[in-house]
N, C-alpha and C positions, 0 to 999 in steps of 0.2 A: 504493500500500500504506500500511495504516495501522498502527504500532505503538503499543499502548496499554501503558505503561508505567507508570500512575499507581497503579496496588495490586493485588494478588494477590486482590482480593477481585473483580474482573471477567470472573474463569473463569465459564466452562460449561460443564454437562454435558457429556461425551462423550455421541456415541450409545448406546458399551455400557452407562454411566451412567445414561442415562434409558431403555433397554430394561429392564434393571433396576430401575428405582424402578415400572416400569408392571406389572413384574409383580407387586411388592413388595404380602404380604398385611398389612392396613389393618384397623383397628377403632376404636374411639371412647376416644383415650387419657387423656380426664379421667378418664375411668372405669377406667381402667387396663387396658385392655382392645386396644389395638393391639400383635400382634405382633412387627413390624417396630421399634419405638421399644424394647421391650423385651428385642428383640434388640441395637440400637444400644447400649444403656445397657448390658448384661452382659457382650458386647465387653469395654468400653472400659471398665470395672471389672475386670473379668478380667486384663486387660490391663498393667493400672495396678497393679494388686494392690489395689488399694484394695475399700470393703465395698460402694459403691452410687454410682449415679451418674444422674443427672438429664437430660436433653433439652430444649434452651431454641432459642428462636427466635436468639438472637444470643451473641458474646461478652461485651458490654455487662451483657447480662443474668445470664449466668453468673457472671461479675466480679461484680455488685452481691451476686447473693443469697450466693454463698460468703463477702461480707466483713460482709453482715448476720448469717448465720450465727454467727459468731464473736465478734461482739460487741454492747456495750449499749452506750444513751446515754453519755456524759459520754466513754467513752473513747476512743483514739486509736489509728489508722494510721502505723507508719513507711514509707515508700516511697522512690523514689528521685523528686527533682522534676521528672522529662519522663516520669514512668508515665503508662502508659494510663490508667491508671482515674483518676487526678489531671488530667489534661490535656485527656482524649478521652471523657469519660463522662460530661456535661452537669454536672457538682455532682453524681452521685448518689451518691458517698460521705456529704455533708454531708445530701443530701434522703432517703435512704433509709435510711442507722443515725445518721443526728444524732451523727455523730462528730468529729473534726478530724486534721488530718492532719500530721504531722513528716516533711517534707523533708529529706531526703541530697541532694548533690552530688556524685553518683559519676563513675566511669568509664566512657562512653559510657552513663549509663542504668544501669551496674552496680554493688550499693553492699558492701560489703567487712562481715564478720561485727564486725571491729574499729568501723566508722561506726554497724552497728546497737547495738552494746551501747553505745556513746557517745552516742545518743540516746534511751535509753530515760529516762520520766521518775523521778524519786526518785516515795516515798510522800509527794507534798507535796498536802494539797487544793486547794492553788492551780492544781495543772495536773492535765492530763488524766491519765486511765490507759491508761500502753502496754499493748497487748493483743493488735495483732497486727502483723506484717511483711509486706510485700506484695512479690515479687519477678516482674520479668516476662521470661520468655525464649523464642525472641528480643527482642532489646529493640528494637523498635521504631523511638526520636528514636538509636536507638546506632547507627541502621545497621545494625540484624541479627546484633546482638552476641550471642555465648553466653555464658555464663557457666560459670564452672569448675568441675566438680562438688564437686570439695575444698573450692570456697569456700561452696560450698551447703550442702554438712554444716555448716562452719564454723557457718552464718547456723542452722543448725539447734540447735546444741549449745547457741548463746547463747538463742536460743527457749525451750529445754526450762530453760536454767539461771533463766530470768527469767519461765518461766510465759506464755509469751508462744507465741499462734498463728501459722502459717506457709500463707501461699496461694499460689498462683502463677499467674500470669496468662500462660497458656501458650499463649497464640493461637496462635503459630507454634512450639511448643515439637518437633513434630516433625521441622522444618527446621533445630534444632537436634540431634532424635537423628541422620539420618541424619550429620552431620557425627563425634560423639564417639560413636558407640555405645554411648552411656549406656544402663543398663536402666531402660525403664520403671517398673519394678518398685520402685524404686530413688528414682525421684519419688516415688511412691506412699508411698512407709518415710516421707520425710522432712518432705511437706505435709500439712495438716491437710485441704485446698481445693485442687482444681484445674481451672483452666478452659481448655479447650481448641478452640481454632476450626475448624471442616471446611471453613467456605466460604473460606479464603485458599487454601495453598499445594495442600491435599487435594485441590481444588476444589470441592464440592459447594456446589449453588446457595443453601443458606439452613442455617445452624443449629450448633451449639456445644453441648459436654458440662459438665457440670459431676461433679467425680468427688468425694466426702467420704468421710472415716472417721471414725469413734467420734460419728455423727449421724441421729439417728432420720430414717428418710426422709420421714415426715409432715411433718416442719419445712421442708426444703428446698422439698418439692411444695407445700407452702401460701404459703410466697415467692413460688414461683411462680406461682400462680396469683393473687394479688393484684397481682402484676408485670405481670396480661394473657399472662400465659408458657403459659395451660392450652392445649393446642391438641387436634384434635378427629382426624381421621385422618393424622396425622402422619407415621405409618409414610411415607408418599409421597415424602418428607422424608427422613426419619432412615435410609432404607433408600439414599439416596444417598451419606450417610457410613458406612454399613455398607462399599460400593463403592469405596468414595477410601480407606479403611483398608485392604484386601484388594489394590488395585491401583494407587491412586495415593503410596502415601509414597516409595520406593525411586527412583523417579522425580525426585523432589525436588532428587536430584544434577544433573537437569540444570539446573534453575534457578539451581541455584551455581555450575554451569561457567560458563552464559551471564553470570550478574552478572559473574563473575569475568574475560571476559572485555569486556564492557562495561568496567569499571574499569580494562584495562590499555590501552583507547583512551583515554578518558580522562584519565589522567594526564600521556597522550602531547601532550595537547589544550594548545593555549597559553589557552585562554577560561579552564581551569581552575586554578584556586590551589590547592586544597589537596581533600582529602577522606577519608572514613573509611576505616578499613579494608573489606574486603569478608570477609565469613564467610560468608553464607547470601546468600539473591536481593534483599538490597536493598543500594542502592549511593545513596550520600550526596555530595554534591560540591558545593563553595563558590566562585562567580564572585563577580562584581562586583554584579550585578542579578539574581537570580534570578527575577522576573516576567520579562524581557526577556528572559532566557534559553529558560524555558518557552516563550513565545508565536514565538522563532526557531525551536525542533526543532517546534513544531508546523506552524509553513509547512512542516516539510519532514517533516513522516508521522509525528512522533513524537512520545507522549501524554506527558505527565509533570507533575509537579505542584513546586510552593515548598513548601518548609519551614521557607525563615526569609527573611526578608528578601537573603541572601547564599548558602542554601541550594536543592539544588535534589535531589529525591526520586526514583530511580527503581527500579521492585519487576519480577523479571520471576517468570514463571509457568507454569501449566499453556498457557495460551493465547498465549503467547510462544514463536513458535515458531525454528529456526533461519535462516529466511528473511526473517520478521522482524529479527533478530539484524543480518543481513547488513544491512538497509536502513539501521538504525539506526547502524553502523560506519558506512556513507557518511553519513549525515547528521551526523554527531560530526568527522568528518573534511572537511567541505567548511565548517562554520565558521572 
């Protein structure tokens, strides 16, 4: 048996899934004309509260066009310094709005509404112009941290006090509702931009929303289309995140159980020194060698990946199953 442990982005359709996407009606959506994609986007605007939302081949790409969206040359990004879009998004902050970006040092990847207003810049022409905050939940290098809805208003209030826009890089931001049941609704009030992932924890095999308010959708859709984002019968696609909305999010709790019970082997493990907390399905833990580590659980059936030279990454998922779970206990426990 093999457990692949290494990211929530290695699901697969379910059968009912792809029974679904094959019945799923299709048209040519440059032209705006596929009903299934147009279904996907009213969802998940509806949803969100928000006025209009977009259909893009990745997160990556949702991430870029909402922080172009938002701003012009010369200005500036605050974020936290292990964000996605900082770390994991090739430079396309710098290559696609010619901006720069202000680094926090937060907690687990979480940066406090106090850190944001303390990096904003004065009116000096020496430096950039702050203009928007970029926050991402779960957070990713935090281990699958949530972030506290109170503090999010918080980060909101200084936004609005400082004229400053609010995005959120919510790839797995659902694996944080099923934990707080936040209202979506409620994200929707408080982002200006939001980006959401289907093919991680939801599982659908390809593709990510992007949700705005107070933004003509011409703007967004011609991002994306210079992004390469136009896509042509989609619906085939976007009709599997219709599917993982309606069937796979409530499910998400078992991923938190499993992490959660991964982490409590674990800790039990003498190989291990220390590690994050667990909140949602990824679990974070610090050895001695973290390559060494990796290439040991993989002699013995289990996938997983480095994240820092002392770190070692593991995400469970729709494809993670309880049997899996089991194999993976013995292999944690025969180190």
């Amino acid at each position: 048996m093999i457990a692949d442990l290494r990211s929530d982005t290695f699901t697969r359709p379910t059968p009912e899934m792809l029974q679904f996407m094959m019945q799923a009606p299709i048209g040519d959506d440059v032209y705006g004309e596929d009903p299934s994609v147009a279904e996907l986007e009213r969802k998940m605007a509806e949803m969100f509260g928000m006025d209009d939302a977009i259909f893009c081949p990745s997160g990556t790409m949702t991430n870029q066009i909402g922080i172009k969206l938002l701003t012009q040359p010369m200005e500036e990004i605050i974020c936290d310094k292990n964000s996605h879009i900082q770390i994991y998004e090739g430079g396309g902050i710098a290559y696609n709005s010619l901006i720069s970006s202000k680094l926090i040092d937060g907690d687990r990847g979480m940066i406090t509404a106090e850190q944001v207003e303390a990096a904003i810049n004065p009116d000096d022409l020496h430096q950039p112009i702050s203009k928007i905050v970029a926050l991402e939940n779960t957070m990713n290098k935090g281990g699958g941290a949530i972030y506290d809805m109170e503090e999010i208003r918080k980060i909101a209030a200084v936004c609005e006090k400082h004229a400053l826009h609010l995005h959120l890089d919510g790839a797995r931001l659902f694996n944080a509702l099923v934990v707080t049941n936040d209202s979506p609704k409620e994200y929707g009030r408080l982002f200006k931009t939001i980006s959401v992932c289907l093919s991680k924890g939801l599982g659908a095999p390809i593709g990510s929303v992007l949700l705005f308010n107070g933004i003509p959708r011409i703007k967004a859709v011609r991002l994306r289309k210079v992004m390469g984002g136009g896509m042509r019968q989609a619906g085939l696609i976007a009709s599997a995140g219709t599917y993982a909305l309606d069937h796979h999010v409530e499910r998400l709790n078992d991923d938190h159980r499993r992490a959660k019970q991964l982490a409590n082997a674990l800790k039990e493990a003498a190989f291990v020194e220390d590690m994050y907390p667990v909140e949602t399905n990824i679990v974070i833990f610090k050895v001695k060698n973290s390559a060494e580590m990796v290439k040991t659980l993989a002699e013995k059936g289990v996938k997983c990946i480095t994240f820092s030279p002392v770190h070692v990454r593991m995400v469970t998922h729709l494809d993670f199953t309880d049997d899996m779970l089991e194999h993976t206990l013995q292999a944690i426990h025969s180190i």
